[in-house]
C-alpha positions as CSV (number, residue, x, y, z in Angstrom):
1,X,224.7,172.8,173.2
2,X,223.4,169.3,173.0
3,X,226.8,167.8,173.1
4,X,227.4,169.7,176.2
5,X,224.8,168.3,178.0
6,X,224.9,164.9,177.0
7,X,228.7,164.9,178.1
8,X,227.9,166.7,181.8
9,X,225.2,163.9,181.6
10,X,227.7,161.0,180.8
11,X,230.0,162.7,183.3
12,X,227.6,162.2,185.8
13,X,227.3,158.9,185.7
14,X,230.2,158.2,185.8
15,X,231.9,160.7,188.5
16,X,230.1,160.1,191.6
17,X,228.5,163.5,192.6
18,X,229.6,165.4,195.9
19,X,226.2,164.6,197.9
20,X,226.7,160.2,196.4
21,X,230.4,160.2,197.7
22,X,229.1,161.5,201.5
23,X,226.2,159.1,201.5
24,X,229.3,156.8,200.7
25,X,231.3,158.2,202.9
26,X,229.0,158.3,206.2
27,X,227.8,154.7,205.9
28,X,231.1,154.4,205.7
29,X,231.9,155.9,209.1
30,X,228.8,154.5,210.6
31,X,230.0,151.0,209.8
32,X,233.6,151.7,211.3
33,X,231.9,153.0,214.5
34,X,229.6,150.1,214.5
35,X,232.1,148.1,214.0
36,X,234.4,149.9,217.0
37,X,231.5,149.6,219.7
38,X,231.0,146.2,218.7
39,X,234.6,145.4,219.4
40,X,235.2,147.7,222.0
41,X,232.5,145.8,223.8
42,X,233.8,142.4,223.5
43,X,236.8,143.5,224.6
44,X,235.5,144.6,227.7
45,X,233.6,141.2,228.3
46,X,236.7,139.1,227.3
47,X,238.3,140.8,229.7
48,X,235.9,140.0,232.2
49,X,236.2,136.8,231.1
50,X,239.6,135.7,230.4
51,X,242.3,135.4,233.4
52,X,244.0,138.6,232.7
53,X,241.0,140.1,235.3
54,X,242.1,138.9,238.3
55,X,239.0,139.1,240.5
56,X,237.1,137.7,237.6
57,X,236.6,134.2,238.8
58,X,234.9,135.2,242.2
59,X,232.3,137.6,240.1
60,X,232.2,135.6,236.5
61,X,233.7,132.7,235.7
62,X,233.4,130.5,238.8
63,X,229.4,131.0,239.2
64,X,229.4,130.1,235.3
65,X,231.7,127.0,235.8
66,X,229.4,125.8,238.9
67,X,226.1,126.6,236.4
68,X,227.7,124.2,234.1
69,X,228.5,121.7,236.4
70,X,225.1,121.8,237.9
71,X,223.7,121.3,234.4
72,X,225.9,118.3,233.7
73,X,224.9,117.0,237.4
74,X,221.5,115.9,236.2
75,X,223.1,112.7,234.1
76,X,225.1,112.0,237.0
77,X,226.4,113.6,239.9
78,X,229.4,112.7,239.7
79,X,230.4,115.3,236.8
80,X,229.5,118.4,238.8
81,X,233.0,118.9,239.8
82,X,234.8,117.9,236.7
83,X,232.1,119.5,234.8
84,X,232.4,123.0,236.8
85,X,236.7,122.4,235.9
86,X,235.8,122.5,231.9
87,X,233.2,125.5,232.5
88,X,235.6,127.0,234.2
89,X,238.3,126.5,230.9
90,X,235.2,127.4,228.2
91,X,235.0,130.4,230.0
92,X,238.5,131.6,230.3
93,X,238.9,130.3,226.3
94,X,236.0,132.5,225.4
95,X,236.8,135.5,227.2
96,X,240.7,135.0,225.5
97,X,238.5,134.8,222.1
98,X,236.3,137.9,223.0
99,X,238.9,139.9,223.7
100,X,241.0,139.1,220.7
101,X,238.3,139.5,218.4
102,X,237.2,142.6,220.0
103,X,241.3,144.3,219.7
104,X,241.1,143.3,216.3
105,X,237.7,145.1,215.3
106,X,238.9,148.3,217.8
107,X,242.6,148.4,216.5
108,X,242.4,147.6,212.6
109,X,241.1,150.1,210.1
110,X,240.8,147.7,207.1
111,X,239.3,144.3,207.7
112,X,241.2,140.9,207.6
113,X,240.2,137.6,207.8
114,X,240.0,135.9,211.2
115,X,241.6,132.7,212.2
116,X,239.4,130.8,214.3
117,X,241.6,127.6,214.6
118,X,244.8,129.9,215.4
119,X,242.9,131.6,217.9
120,X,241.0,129.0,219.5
121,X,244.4,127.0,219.8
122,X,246.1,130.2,221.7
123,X,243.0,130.2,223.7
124,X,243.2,126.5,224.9
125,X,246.9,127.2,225.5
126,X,246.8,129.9,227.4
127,X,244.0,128.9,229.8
128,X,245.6,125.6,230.1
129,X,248.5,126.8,231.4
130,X,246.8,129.5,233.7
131,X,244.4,126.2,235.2
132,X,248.0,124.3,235.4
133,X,249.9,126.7,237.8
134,X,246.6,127.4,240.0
135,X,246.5,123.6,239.8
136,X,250.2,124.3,240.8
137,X,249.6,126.5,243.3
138,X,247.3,124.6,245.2
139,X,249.4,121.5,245.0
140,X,252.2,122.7,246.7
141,X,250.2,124.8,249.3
142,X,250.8,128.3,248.0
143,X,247.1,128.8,247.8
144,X,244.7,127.0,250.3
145,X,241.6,125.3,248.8
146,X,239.7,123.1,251.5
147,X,236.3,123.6,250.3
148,X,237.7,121.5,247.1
149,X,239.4,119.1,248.4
């Protein structure tokens, strides 16, 4: 009889019980669901961010690129417009960011390793080339910008 119990005792130790394993299990869950919202809300911001949003700049981006321009006004006032021109990139290249890390954590089940250098170099691409053909745009008169210029 004693060997019995010492062996459902060493058997217990080692086996994880029912009740351990759902303990496991729902911190588990509650971490991928944290994990989820977390992205899930990043996305949403990086949308709002990035220039896939296309009324974005009148709502976000522009009165943050003008907030950082007036910030960099008070060493000279000069910088407030090219200033407001690299908020208006840092936004755009962290909205691109957000949303990337946020469809990441919302679409992947097991977690990888993110690469900040790849992503902030498809970031600075990509809103390069969206500030190049507004820059475009305006240049040859498809879009009219007199309070600019």
């Amino acid at each position: 009889m004693e060997n019995v119990q010492q062996v459902s005792q060493k058997s217990s130790v080692v086996a994880p019980t029912f009740e351990q394993l759902q303990q496991v299990t729902t911190g588990n869950s509650k971490q991928v669901m944290f994990k989820k919202v977390k992205g899930g809300l990043f996305l949403v911001i990086g949308y709002l961010l990035s220039p896939l949003c296309w009324w974005n700049d009148l709502v976000f981006n522009l009165p943050i690129a003008y907030f950082f321009g007036y910030i960099c006004s008070f060493i000279s006032p000069k910088l407030l417009l090219p200033c407001s021109i690299i908020g208006y990139w840092l936004s755009n290249i962290v909205g691109i960011l957000l949303m990337q890390v946020g469809a990441l954590d919302v679409l992947q089940n097991q977690p990888q390793e993110h690469s900040l250098k790849k992503e902030l170099f498809t970031g600075l691409v990509s809103s390069t080339v969206y500030t190049l053909v507004i820059l475009a745009l305006i240049q040859f008169k498809i879009l009219d910008a007199p309070a600019l210029f």
